[in-house]
C-alpha positions as a LaTeX table, in Angstrom:
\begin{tabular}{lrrr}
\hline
Residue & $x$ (\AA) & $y$ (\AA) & $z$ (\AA) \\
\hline
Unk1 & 6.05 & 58.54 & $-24.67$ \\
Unk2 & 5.24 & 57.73 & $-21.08$ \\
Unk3 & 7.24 & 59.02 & $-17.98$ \\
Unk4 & 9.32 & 57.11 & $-16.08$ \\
Unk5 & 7.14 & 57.66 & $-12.90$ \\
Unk6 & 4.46 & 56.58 & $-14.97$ \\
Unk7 & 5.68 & 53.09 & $-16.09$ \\
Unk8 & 6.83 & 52.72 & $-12.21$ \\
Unk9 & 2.99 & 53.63 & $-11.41$ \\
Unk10 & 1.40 & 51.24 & $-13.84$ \\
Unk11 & 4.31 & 48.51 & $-12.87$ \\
Unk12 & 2.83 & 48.72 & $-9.12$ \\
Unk13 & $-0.59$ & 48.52 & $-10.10$ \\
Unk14 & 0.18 & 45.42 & $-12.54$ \\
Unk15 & 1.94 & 43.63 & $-9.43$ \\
Unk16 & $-0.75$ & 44.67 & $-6.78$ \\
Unk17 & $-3.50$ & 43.56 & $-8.92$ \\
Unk18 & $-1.40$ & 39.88 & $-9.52$ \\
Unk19 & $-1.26$ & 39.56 & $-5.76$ \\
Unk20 & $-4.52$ & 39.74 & $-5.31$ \\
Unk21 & $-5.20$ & 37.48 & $-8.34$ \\
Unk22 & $-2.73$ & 35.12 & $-6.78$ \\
Unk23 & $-1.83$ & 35.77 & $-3.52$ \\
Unk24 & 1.81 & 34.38 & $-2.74$ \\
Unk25 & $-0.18$ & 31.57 & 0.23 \\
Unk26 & $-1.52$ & 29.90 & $-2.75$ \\
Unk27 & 1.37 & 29.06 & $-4.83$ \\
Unk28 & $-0.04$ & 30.06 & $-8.02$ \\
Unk29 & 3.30 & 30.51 & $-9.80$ \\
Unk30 & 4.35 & 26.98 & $-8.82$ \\
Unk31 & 6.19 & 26.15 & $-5.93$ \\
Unk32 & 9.53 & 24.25 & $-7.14$ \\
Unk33 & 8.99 & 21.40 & $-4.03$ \\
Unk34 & 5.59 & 20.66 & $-5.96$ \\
Unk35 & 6.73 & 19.84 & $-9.09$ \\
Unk36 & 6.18 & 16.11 & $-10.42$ \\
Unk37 & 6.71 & 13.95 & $-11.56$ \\
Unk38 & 5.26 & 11.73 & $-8.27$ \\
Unk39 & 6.03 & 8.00 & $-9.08$ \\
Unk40 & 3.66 & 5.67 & $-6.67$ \\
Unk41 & 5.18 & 1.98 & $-6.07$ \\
Unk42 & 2.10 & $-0.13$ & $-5.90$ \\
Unk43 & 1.31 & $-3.76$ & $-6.97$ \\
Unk44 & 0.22 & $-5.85$ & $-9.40$ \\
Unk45 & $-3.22$ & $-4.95$ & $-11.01$ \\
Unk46 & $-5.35$ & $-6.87$ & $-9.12$ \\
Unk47 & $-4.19$ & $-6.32$ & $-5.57$ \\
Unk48 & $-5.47$ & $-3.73$ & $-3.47$ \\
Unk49 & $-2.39$ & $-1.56$ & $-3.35$ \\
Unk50 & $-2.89$ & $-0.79$ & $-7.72$ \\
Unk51 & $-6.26$ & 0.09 & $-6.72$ \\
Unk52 & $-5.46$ & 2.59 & $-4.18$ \\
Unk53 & $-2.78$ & 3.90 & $-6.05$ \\
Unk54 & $-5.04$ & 4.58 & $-8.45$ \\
Unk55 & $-7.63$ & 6.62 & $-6.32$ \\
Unk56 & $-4.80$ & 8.69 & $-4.83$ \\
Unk57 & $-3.45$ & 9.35 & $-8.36$ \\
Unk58 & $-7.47$ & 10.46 & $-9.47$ \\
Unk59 & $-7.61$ & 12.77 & $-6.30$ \\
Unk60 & $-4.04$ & 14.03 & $-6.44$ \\
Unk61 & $-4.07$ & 15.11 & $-10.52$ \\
Unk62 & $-7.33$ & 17.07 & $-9.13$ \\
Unk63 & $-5.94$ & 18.80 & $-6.17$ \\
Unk64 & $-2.09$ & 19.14 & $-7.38$ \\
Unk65 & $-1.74$ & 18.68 & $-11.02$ \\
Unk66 & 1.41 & 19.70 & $-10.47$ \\
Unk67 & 2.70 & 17.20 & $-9.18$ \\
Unk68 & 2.18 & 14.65 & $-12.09$ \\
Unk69 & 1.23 & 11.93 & $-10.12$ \\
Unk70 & 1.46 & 8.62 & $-11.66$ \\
Unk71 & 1.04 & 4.72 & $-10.67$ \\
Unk72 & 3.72 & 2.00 & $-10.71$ \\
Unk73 & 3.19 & $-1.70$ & $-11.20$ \\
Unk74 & 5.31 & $-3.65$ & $-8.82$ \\
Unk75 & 5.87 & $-6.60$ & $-7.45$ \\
Unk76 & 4.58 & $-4.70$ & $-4.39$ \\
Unk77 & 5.87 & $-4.22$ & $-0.78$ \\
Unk78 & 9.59 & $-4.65$ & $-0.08$ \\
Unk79 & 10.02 & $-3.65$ & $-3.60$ \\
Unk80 & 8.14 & $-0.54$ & $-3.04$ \\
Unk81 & 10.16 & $-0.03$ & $-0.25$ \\
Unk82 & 13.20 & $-0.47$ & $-2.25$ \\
Unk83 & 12.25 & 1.71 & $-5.33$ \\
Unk84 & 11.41 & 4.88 & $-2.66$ \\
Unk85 & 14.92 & 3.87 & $-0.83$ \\
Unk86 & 16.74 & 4.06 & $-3.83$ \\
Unk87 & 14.79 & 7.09 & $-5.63$ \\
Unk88 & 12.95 & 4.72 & $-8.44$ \\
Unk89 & 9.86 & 6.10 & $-6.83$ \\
Unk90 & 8.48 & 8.96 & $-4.72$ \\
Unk91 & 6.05 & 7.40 & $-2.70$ \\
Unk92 & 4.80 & 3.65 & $-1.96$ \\
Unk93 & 2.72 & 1.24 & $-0.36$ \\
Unk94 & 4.19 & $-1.37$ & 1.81 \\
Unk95 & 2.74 & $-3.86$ & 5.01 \\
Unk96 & 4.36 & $-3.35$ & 7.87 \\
Unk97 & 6.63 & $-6.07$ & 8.40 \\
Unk98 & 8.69 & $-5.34$ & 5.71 \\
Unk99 & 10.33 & $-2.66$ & 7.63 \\
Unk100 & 11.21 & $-4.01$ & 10.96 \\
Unk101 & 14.76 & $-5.32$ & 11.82 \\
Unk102 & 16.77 & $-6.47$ & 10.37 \\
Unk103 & 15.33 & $-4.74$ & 7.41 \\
Unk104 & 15.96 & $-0.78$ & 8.07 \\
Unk105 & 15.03 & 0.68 & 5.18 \\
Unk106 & 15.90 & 4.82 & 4.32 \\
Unk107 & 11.70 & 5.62 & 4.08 \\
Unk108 & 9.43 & 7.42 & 6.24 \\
Unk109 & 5.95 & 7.26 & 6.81 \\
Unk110 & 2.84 & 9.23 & 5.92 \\
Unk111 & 0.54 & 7.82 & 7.37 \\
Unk112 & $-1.08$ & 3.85 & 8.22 \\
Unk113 & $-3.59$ & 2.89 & 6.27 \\
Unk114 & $-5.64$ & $-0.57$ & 6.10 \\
Unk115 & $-5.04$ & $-3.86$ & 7.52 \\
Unk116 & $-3.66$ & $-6.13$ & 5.37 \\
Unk117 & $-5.16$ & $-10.20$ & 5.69 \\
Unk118 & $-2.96$ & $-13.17$ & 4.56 \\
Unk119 & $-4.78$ & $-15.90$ & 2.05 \\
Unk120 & $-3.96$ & $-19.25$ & 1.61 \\
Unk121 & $-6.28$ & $-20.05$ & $-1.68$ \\
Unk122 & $-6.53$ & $-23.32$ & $-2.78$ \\
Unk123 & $-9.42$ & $-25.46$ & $-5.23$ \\
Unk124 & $-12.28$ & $-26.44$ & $-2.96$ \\
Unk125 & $-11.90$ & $-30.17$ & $-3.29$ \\
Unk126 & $-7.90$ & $-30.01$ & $-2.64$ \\
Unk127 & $-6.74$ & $-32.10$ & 0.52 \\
Unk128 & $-4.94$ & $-29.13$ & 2.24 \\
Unk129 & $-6.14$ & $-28.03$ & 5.15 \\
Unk130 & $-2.55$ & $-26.79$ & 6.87 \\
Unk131 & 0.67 & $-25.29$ & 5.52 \\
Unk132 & 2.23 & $-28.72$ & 6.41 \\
Unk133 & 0.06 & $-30.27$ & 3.78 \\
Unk134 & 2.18 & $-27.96$ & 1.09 \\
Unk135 & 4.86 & $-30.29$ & 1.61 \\
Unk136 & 5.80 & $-30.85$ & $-2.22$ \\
Unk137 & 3.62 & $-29.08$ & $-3.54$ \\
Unk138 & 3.88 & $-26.34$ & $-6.51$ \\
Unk139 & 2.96 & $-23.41$ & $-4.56$ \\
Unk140 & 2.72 & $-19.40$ & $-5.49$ \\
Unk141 & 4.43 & $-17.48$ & $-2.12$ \\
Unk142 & 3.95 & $-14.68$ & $-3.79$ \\
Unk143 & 5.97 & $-12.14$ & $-6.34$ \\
Unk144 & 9.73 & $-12.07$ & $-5.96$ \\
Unk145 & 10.06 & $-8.36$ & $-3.94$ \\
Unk146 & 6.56 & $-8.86$ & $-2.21$ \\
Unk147 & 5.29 & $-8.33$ & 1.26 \\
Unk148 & 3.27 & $-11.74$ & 0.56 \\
Unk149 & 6.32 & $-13.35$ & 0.30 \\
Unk150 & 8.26 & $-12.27$ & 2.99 \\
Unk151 & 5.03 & $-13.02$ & 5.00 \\
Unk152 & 4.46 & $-16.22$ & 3.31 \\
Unk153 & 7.76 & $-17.70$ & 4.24 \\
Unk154 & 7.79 & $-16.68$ & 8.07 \\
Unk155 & 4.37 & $-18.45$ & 7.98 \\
Unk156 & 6.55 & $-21.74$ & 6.61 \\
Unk157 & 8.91 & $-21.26$ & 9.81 \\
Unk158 & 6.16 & $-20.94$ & 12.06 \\
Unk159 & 4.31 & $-24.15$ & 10.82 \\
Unk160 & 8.22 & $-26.55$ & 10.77 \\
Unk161 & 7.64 & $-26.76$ & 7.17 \\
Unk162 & 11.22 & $-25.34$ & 5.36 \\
Unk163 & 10.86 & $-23.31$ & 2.48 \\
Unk164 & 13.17 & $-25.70$ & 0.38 \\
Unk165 & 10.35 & $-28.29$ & 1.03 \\
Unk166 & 7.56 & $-26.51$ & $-1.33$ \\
Unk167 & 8.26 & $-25.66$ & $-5.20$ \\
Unk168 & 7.53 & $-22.11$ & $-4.98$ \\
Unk169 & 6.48 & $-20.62$ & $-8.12$ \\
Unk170 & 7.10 & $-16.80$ & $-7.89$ \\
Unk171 & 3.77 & $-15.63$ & $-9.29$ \\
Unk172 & 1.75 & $-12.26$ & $-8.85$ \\
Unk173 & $-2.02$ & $-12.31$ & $-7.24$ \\
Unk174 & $-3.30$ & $-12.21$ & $-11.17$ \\
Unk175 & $-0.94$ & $-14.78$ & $-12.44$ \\
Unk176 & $-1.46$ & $-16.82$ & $-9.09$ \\
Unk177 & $-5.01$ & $-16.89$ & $-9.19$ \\
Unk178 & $-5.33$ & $-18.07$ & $-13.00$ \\
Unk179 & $-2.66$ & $-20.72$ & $-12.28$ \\
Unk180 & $-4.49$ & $-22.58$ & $-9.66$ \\
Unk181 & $-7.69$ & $-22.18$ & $-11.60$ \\
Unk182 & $-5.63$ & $-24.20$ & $-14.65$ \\
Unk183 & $-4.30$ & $-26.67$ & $-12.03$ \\
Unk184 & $-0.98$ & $-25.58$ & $-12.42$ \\
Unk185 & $-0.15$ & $-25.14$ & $-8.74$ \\
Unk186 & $-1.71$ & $-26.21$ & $-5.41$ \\
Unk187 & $-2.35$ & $-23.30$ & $-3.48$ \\
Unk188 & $-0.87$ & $-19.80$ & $-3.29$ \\
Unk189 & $-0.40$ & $-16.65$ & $-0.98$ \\
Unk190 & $-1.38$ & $-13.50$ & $-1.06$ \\
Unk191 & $-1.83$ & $-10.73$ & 1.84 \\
Unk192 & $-3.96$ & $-8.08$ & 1.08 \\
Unk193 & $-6.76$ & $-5.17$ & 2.02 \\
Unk194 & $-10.27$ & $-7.11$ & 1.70 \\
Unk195 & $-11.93$ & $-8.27$ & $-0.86$ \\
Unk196 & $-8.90$ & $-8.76$ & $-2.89$ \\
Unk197 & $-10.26$ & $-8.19$ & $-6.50$ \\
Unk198 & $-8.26$ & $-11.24$ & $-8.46$ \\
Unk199 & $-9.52$ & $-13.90$ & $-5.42$ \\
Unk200 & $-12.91$ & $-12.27$ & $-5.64$ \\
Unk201 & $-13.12$ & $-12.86$ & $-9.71$ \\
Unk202 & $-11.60$ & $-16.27$ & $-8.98$ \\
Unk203 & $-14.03$ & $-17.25$ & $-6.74$ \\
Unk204 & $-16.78$ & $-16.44$ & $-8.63$ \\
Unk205 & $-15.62$ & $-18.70$ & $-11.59$ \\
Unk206 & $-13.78$ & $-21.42$ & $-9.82$ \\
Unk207 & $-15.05$ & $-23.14$ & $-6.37$ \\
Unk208 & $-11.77$ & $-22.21$ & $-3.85$ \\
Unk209 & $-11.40$ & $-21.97$ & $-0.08$ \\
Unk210 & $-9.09$ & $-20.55$ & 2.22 \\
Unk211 & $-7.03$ & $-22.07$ & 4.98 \\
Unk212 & $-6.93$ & $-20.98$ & 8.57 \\
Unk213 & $-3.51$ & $-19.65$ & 9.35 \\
Unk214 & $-5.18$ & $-18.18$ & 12.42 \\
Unk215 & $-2.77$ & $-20.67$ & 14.68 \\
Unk216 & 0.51 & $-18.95$ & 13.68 \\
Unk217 & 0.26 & $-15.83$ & 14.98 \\
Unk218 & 1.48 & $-16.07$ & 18.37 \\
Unk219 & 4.71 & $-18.20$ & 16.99 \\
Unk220 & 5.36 & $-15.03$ & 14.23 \\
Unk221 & 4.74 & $-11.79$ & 16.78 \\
Unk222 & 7.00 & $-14.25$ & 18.74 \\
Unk223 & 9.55 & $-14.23$ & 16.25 \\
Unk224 & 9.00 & $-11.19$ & 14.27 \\
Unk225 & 7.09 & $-8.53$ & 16.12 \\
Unk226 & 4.38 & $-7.51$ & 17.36 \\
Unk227 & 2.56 & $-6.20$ & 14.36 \\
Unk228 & 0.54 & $-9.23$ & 13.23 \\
Unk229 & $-2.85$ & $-10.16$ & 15.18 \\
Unk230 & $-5.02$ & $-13.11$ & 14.10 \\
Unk231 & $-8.43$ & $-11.18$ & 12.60 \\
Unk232 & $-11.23$ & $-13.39$ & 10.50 \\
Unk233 & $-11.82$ & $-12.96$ & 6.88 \\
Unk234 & $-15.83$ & $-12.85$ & 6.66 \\
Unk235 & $-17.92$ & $-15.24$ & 4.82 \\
Unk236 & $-19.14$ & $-12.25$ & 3.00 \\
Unk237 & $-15.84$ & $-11.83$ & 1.32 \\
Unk238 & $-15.50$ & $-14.62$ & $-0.83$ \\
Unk239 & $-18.20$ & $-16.99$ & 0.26 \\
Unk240 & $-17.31$ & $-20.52$ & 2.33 \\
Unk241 & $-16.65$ & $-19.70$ & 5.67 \\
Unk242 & $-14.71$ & $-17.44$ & 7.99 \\
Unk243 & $-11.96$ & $-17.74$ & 8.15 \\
Unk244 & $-9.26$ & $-16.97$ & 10.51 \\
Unk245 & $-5.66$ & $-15.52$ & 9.68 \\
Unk246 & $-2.79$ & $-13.42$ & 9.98 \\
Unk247 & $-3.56$ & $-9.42$ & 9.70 \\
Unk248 & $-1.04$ & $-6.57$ & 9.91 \\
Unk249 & $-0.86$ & $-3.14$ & 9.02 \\
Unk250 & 0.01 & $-1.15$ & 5.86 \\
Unk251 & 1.60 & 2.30 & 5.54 \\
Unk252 & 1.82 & 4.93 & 3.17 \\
Unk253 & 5.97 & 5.82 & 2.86 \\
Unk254 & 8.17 & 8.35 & 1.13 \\
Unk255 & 11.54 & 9.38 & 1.01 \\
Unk256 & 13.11 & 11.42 & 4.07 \\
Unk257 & 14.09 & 14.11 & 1.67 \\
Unk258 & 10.95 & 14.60 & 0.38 \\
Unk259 & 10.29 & 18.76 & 0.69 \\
Unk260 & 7.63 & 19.10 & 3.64 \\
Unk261 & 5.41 & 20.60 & 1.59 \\
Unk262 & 4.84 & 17.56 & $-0.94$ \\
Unk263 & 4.89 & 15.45 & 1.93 \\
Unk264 & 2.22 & 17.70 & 3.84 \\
Unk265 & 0.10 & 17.97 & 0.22 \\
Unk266 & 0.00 & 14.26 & 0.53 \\
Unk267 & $-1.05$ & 13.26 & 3.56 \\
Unk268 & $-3.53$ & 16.41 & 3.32 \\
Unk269 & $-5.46$ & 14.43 & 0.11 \\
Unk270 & $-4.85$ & 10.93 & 1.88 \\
Unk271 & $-6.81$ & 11.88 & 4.65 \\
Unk272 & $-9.45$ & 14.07 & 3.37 \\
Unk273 & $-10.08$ & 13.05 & 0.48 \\
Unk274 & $-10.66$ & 8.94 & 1.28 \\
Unk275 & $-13.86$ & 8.73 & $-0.58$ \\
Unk276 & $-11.62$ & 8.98 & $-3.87$ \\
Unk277 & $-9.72$ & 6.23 & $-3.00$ \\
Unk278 & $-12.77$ & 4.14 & $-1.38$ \\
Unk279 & $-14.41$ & 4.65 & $-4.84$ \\
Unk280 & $-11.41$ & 2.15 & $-6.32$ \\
Unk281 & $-11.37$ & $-0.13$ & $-3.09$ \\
Unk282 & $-13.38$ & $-0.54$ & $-0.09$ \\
Unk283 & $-10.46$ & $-1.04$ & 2.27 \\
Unk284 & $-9.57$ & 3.25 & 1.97 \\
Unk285 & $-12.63$ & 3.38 & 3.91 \\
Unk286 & $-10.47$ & 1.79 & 7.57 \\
Unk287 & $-8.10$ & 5.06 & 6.63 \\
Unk288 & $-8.72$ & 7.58 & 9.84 \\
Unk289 & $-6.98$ & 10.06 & 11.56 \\
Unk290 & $-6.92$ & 8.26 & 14.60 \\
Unk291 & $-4.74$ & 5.36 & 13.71 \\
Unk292 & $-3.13$ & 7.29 & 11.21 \\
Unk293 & $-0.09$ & 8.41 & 13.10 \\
Unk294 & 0.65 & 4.85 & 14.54 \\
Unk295 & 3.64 & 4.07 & 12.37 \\
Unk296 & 5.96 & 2.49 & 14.41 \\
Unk297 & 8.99 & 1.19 & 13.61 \\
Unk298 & 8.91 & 4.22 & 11.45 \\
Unk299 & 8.57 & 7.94 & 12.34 \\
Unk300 & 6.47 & 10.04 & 10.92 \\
Unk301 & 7.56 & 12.23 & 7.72 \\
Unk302 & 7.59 & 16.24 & 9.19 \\
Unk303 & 5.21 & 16.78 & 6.54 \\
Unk304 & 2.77 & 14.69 & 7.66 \\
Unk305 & 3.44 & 16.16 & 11.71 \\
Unk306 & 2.96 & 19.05 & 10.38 \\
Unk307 & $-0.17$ & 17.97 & 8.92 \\
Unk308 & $-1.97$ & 16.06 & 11.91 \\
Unk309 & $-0.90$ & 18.25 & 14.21 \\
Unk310 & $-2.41$ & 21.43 & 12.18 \\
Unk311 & $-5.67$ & 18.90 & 11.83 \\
Unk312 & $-6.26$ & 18.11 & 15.21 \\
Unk313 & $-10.31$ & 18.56 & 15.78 \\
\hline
\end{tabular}
């Protein structure tokens, strides 16, 4: 039978030899703020938000199993914002004008990420060449709950044309897309990272072209803010020719309770590990430090402070 002093001895050895297996700094037994499961609010499948969703969630389940990261489908933006508001999800994707006044939603932000372009899609042969020309037309201005939308319908009050004088058909970028290629509606919205995948497959089966909306953006950072700036989509995109439009920003956001450390975790993969997330969609690849911490109207999560200050080069 062994001696008390001796089951003390062995006891200190067994707990000396699991600190250095697993030093407490690593947070091998789990720490509780880590623990999933870690809901992203995306998009529909064939935006660019799903995609990037879906990098994160590859490069998160490898550095933070943990966490049980997993993707949402959503009608994107403002109900991303909503769902992280309202604790449907931990973390979302959202453009940037969904969150300035009057809209003050309970999020903060991680980090920005990509600019965001606005499309106007309609057939090739279609006489539209202005949002005026929508007048009575079945048009897509995007999912109910979307940035697209909210965008969609400033661009109507910037161009006089009242919202009640198109038949908007609530559709996502997937269902949007195949509608116009039946015929079904005129023209549709849709602001996203380039290339957006579902325009990009549409295009290459079905000849389309994209209006300038280039000529609204001093009437909407007039009305709404300063975060939209006119920026070109590239013939390279989609083909036709460039095209000039209405850009703003997108950020990453989470709840203000979030613990600091998931929120530091976060940006941490975010930021260094990009070329996970640029594997699913080229527009990860405008994600830097630099620009990173301009989130304004929102602050900055002290998770991610924590993180870009500890990062600085």
């Amino acid at each position: 039978m062994l001696s008390s002093a001796t089951v003390r001895r062995r006891s200190l050895l067994t707990a000396a030899a699991g600190a250095l297996l697993c030093p407490a700094a690593a947070g091998c037994g789990g720490d509780p703020a880590m623990r999933g499961p870690l809901r992203i609010a995306a998009g529909g499948r064939g935006g660019v938000y799903f995609q990037l969703g879906t990098g994160l969630v590859r490069a998160l389940r490898r550095a933070h199993p943990e966490l049980r990261a997993e993707v949402l489908v959503t009608a994107a933006s403002a109900s991303n914002v909503e769902l992280v508001g309202t604790g449907g999800a931990e973390v979302g994707f959202t453009q940037a004008d969904v969150l300035v006044p009057p809209r003050r939603p309970d999020v903060s932000a991680l980090a920005r990420l990509h600019d965001d372009y606005l499309h106007l899609v309609v057939r090739r042969e279609a006489p539209v060449q202005s949002v005026t020309d929508l007048r009575g037309q079945r048009v897509s201005l995007g999912a109910a709950g979307s940035g697209t939308e909210v965008l969609a319908e400033r661009v109507l009050t910037a161009a006089r044309l009242p919202v009640s004088e198109v038949v908007n058909v609530r559709l996502g970028v997937d269902e949007s897309a195949a509608a116009l290629a039946r015929g079904s509606v005129a023209a549709f919205f849709f602001s996203g990272g380039l290339p957006v995948t579902a325009i990009a497959a549409l295009a290459a089966v079905t000849p389309v072209r994209l209006v300038d909306l280039g000529r609204y953006v001093p009437d909407l950072r007039g009305r709404f803010g300063e975060v939209y700036a006119e920026l070109s989509i590239p013939t390279s995109t989609y083909g036709g020719r460039p095209t000039a439009t209405v850009a703003l920003p997108n950020y990453l956001v989470v709840s203000p309770a979030m613990p600091d450390e998931t929120a530091y975790a976060l940006t941490e993969v975010l930021l260094e590990q990009r070329d996970v997330l640029a594997s699913e969609h080229p527009a990860a690849e405008q994600i830097n430090r630099r620009e990173a911490i301009a989130t304004d109207p929102l602050p900055l999560h002290p998770g991610a402070v924590r993180y870009f200050q500890e990062s600085k080069p």
